[in-house]
DSSP file (Angstrom, degrees, kcal/mol; ACC not computed):
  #  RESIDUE AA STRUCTURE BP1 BP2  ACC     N-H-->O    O-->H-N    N-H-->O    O-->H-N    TCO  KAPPA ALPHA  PHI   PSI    X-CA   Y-CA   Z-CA
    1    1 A X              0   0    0      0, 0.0    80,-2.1     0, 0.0     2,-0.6   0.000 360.0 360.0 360.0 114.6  -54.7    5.0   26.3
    2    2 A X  E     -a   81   0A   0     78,-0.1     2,-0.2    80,-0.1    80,-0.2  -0.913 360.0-178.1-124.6 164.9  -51.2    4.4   27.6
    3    3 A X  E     -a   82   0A   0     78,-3.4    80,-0.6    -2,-0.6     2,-0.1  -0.838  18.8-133.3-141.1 149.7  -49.6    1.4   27.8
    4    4 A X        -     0   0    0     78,-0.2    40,-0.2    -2,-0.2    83,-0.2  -0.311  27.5-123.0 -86.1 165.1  -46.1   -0.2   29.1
    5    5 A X  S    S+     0   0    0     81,-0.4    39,-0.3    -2,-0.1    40,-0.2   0.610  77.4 114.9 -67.4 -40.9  -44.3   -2.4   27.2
    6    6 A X        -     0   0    0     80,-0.6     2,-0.4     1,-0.1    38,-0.1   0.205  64.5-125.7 -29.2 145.3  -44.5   -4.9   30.0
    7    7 A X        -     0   0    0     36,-0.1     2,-0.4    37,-0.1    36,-0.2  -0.878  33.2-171.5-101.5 156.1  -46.4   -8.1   29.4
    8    8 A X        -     0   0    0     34,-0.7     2,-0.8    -2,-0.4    34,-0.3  -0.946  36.4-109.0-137.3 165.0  -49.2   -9.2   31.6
    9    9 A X        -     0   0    0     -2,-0.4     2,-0.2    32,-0.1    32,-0.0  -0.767  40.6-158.6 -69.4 105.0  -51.7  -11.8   32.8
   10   10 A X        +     0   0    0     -2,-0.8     2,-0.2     2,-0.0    34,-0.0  -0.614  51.2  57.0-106.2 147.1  -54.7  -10.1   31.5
   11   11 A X  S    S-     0   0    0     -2,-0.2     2,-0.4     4,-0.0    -2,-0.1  -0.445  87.7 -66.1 124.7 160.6  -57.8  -11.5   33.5
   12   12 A X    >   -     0   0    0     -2,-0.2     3,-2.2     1,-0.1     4,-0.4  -0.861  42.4-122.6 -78.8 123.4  -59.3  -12.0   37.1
   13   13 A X  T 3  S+     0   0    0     -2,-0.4     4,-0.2     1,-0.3    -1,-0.1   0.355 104.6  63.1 -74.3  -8.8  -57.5  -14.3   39.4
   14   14 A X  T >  S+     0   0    0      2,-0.2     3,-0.6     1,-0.1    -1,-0.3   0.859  98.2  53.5 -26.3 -76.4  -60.8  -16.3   39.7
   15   15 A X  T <  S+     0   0    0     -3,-2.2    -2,-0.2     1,-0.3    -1,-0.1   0.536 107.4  45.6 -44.1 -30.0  -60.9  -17.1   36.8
   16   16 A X  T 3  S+     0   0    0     -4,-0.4    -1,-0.3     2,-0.0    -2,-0.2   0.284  76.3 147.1-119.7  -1.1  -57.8  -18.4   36.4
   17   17 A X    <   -     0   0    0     -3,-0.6     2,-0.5    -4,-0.2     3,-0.1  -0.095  38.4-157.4 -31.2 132.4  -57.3  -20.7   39.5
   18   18 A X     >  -     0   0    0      1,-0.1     4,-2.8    18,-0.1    -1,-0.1  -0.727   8.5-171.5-116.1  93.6  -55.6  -23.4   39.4
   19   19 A X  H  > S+     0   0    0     -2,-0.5     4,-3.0     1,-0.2    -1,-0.1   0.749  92.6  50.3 -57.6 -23.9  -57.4  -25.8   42.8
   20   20 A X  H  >>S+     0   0    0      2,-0.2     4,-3.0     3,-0.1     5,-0.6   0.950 112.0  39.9 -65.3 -52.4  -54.5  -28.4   42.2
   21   21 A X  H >>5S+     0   0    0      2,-0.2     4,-1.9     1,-0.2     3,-1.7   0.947 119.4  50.9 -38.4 -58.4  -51.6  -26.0   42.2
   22   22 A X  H 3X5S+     0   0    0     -4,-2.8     4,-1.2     1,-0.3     5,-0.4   0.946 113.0  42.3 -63.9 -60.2  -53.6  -24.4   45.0
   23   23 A X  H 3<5S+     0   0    0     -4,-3.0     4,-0.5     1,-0.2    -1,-0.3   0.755 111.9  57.2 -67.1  -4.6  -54.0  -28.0   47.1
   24   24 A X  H <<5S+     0   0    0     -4,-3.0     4,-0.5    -3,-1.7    -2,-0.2   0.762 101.6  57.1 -90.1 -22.8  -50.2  -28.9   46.3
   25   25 A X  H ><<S+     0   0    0     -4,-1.9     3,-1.0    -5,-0.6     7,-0.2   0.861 107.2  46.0 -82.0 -15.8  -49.0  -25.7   47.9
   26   26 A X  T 3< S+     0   0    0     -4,-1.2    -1,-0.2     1,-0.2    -2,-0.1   0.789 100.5  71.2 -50.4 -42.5  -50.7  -26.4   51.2
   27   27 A X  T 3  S+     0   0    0     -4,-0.5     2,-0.5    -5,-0.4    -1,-0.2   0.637  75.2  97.0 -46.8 -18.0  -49.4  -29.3   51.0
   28   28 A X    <   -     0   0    0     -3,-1.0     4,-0.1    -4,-0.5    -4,-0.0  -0.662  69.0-128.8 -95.4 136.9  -45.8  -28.3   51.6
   29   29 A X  S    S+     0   0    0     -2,-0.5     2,-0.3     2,-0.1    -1,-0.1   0.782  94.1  34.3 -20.5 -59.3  -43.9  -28.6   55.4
   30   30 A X  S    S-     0   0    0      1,-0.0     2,-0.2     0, 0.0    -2,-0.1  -0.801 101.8 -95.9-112.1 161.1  -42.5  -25.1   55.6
   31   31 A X        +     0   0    0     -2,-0.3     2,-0.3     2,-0.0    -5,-0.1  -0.567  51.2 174.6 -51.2 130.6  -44.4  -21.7   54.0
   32   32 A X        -     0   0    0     -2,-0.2     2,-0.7    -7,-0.2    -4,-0.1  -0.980  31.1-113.8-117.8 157.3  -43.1  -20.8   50.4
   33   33 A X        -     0   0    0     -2,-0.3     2,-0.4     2,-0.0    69,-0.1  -0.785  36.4-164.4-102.6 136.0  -43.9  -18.3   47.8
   34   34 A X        -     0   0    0     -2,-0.7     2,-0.6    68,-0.1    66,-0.1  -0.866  17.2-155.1-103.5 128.1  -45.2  -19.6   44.6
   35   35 A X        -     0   0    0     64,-0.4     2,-0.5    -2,-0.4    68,-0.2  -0.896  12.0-164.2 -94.5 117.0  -45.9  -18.6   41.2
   36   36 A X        +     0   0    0     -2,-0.6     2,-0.3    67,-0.1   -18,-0.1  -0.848  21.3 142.9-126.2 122.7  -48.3  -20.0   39.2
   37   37 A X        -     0   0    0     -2,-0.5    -2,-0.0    60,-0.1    60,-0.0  -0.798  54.5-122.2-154.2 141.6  -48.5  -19.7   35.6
   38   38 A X        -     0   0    0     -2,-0.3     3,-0.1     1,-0.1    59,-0.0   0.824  44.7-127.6 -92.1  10.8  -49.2  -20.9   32.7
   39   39 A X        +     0   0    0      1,-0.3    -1,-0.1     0, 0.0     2,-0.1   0.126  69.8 119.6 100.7 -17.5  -46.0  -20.3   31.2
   40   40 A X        -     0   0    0      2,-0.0     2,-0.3     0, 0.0    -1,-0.3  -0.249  49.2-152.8 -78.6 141.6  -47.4  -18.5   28.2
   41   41 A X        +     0   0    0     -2,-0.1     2,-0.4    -3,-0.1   -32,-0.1  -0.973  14.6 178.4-131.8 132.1  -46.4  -15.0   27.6
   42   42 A X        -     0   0    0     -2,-0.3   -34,-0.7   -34,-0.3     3,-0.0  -0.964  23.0-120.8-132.5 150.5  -48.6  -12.4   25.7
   43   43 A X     >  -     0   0    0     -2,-0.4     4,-0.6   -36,-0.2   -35,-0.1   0.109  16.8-123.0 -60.9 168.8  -47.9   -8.8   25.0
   44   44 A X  H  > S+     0   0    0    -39,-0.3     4,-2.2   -40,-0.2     5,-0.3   0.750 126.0  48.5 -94.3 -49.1  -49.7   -5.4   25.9
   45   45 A X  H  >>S+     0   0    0      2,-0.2     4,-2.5   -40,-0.2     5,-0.6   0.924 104.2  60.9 -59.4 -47.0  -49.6   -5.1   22.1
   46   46 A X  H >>5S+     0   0    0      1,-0.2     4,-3.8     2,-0.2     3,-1.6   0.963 114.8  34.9 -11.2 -88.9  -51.1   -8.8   21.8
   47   47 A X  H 3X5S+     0   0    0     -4,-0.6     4,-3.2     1,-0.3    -2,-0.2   0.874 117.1  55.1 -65.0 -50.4  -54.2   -7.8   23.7
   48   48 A X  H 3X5S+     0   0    0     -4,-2.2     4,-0.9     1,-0.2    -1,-0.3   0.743 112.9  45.1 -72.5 -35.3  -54.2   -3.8   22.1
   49   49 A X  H <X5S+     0   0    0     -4,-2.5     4,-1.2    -3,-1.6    -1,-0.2   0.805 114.9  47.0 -97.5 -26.9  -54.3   -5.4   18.6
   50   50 A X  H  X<S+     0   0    0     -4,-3.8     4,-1.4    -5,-0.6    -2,-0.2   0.911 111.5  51.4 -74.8 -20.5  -57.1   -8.2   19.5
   51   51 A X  H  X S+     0   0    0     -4,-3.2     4,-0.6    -5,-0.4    -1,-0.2   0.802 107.6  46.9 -77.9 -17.1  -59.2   -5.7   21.1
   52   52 A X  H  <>S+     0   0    0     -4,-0.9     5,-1.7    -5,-0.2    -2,-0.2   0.403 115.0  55.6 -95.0   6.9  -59.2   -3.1   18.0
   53   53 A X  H ><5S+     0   0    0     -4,-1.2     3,-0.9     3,-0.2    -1,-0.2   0.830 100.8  54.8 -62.8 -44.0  -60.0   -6.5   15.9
   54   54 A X  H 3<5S+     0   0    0     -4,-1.4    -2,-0.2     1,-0.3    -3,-0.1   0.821 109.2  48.0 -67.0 -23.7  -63.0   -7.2   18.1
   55   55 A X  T 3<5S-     0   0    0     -4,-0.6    -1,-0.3     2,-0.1     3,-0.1  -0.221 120.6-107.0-108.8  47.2  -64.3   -3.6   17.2
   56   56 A X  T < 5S+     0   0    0     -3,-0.9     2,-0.4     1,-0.1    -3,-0.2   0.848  82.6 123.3  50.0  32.0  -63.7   -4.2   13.5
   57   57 A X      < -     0   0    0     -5,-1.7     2,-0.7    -8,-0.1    -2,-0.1  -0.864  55.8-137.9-130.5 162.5  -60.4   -1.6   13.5
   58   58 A X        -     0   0    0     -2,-0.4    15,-1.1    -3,-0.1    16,-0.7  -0.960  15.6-150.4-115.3 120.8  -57.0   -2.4   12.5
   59   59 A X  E     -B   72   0B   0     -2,-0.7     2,-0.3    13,-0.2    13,-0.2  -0.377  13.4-162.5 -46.9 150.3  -54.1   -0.9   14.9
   60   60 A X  E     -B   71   0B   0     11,-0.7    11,-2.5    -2,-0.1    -2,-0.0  -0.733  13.6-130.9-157.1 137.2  -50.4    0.1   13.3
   61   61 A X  E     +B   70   0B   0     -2,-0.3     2,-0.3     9,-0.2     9,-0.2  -0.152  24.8 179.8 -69.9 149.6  -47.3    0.6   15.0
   62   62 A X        +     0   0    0      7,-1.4     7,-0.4    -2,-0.0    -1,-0.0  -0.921  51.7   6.9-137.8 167.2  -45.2    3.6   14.3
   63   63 A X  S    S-     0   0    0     -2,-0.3     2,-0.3     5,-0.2     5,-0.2   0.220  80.2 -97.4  52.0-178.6  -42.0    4.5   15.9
   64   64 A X    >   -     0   0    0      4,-0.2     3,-1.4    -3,-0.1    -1,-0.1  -0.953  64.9  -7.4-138.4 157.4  -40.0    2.3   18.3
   65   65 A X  G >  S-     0   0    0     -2,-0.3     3,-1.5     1,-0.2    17,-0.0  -0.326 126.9 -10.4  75.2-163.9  -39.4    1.7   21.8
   66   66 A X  G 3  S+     0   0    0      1,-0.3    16,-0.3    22,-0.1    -1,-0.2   0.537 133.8  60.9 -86.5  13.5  -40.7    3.8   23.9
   67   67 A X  G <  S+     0   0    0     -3,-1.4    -1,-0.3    14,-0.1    -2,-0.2   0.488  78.2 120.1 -69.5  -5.1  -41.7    6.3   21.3
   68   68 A X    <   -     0   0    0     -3,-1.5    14,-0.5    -5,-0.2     2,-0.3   0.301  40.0-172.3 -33.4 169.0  -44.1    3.8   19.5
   69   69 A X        -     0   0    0     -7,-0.4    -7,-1.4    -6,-0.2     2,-0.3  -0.715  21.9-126.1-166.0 159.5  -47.5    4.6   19.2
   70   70 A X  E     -B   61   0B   0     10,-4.1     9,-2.1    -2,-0.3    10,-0.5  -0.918  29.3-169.2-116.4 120.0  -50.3    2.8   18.0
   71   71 A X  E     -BC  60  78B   0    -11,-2.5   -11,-0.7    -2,-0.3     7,-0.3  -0.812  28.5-105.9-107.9 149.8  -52.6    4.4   15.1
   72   72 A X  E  >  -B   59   0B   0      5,-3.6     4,-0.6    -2,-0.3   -13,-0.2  -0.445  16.2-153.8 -47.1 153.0  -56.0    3.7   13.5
   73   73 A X  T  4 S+     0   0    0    -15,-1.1    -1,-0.2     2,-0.1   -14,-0.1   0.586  97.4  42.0-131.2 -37.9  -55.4    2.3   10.3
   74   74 A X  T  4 S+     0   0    0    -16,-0.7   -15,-0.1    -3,-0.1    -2,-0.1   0.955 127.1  26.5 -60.7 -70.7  -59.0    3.8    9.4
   75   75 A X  T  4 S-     0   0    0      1,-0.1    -2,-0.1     2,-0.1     3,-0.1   0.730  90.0-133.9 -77.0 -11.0  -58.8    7.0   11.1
   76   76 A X     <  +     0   0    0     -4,-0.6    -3,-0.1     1,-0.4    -1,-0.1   0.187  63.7 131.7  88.4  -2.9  -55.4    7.6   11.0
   77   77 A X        -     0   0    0     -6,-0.1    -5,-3.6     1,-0.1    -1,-0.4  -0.659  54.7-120.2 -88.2 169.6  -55.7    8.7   14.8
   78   78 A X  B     +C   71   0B   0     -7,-0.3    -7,-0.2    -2,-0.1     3,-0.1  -0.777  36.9 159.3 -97.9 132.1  -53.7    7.6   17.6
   79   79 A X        +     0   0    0     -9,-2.1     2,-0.3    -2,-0.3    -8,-0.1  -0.269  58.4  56.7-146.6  44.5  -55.0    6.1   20.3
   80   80 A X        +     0   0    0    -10,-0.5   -10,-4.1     2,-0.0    -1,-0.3  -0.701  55.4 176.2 176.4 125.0  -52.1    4.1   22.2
   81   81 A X  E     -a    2   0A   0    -80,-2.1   -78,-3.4    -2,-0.3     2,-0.6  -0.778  35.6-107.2-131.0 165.2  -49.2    5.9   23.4
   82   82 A X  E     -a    3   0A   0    -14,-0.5     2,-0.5   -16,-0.3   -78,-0.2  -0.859  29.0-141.9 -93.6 102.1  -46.1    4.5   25.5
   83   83 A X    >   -     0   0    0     -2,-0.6     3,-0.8   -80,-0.6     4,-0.4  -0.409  10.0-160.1 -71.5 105.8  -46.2    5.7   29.2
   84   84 A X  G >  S+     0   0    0     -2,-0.5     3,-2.2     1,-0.2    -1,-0.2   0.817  84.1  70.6 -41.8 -41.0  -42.9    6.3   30.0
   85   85 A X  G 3  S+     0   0    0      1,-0.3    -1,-0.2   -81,-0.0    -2,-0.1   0.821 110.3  32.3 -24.1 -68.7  -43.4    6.1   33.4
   86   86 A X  G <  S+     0   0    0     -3,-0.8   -80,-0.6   -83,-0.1   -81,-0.4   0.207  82.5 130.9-106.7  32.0  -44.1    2.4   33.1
   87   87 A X    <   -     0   0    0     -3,-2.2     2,-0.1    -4,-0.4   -83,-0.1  -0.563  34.0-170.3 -87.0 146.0  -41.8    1.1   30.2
   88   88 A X        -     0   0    0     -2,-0.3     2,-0.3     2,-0.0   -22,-0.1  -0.100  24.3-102.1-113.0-136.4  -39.9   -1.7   30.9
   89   89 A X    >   -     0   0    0     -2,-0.1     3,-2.2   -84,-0.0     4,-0.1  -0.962  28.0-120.1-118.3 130.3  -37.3   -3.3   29.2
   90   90 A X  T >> S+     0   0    0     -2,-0.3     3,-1.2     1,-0.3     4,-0.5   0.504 102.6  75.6 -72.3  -7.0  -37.8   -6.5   27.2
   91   91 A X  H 3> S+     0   0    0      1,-0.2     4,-0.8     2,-0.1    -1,-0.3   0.585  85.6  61.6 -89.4   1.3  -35.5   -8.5   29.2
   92   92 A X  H <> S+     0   0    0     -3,-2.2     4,-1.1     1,-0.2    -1,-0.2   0.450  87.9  74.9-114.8  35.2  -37.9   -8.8   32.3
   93   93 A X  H <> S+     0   0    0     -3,-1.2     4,-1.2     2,-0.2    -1,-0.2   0.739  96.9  43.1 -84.3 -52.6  -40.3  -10.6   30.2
   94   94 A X  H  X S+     0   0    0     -4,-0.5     4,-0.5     2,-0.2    -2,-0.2   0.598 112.1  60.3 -92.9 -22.6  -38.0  -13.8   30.3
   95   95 A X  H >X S+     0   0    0     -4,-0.8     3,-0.9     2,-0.2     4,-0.7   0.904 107.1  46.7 -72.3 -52.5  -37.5  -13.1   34.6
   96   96 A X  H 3< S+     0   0    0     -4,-1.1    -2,-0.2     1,-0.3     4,-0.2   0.707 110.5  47.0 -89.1   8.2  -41.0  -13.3   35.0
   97   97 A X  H 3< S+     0   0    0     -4,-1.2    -1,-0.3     1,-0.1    -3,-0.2   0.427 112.4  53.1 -94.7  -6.5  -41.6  -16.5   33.0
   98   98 A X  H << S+     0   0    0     -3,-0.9     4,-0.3    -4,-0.5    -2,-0.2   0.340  93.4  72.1 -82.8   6.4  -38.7  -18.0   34.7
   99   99 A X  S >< S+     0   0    0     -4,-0.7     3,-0.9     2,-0.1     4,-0.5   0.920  92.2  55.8 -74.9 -45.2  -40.3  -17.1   38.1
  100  100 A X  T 3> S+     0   0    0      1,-0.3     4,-0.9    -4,-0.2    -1,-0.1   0.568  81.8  86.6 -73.6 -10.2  -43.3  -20.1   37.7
  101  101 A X  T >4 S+     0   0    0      1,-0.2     3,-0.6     2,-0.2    -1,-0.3   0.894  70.8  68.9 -75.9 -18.5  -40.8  -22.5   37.3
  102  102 A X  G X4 S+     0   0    0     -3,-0.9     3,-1.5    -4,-0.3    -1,-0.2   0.995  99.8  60.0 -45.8 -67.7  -40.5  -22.9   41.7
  103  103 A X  G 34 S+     0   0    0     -4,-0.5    -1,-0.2     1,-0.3    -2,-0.2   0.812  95.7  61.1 -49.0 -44.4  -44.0  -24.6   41.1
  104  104 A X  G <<        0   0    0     -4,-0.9    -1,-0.3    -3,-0.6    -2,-0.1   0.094 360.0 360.0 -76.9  20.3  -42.7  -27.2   38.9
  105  105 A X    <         0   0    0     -3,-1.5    -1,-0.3     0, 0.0    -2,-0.2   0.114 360.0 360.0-161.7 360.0  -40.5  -28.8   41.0
C-alpha cells in the first residue's frame, strides 16, 4: 500500500451530506464556491493504524518523512510505504481546514 502524507475525508459524499449546508447555499443571490466540513482533521496514518486495529494487527512507524514506512509489529513486514509522488507537506493540512471556514459566515 502507498500512502501520502496528505490528510483526507475518508468516506462517500452521501454519506456525509449536510441538506442544511446544502439548502443555505442555494439560498445565496450570486453563485459561490463552498466548502463544507466538519472542521475535523484526521491523518492517512489515523485511518492506516485503525484499520490494522480492526484486523487485530498493530502497525509501527519507522523512518521519517517521506521515508517512513509502516511495519507489522507481528510480522515484522512492511506493508505502507510513502508514495513520493503524492507527499505533501504538513503545512497544507492547516489550508485546507481553513478553506470550510467561507461556509461559516
Amino acid at each position: 500500500m502507498f500512502l501520502s502524507q496528505f490528510s483526507h475525508v475518508m468516506g462517500h459524499v452521501v454519506q456525509h451530506v449536510n441538506r442544511k449546508a446544502m439548502w443555505l447555499m442555494l439560498q445565496t443571490d450570486e453563485p459561490e464556491d463552498f466548502v463544507i466540513a466538519t472542521g475535523e482533521v484526521h491523518s492517512v496514518r489515523e485511518f492506516v493504524e485503525k484499520s490494522f486495529k480492526h484486523i487485530g494487527k498493530t502497525i509501527v512507524w519507522e523512518g521519517k518523512n517521506e521515508n517512513e514506512v509502516g511495519r507489522c509489529k507481528e510480522t515484522g513486514k512492511i506493508h505502507v510505504t510513502v508514495n513520493h509522488k503524492y507527499y505533501r507537506p504538513t503545512e497544507v493540512i492547516a489550508e485546507l481546514v481553513l478553506l470550510c471556514s467561507h461556509a461559516l459566515h
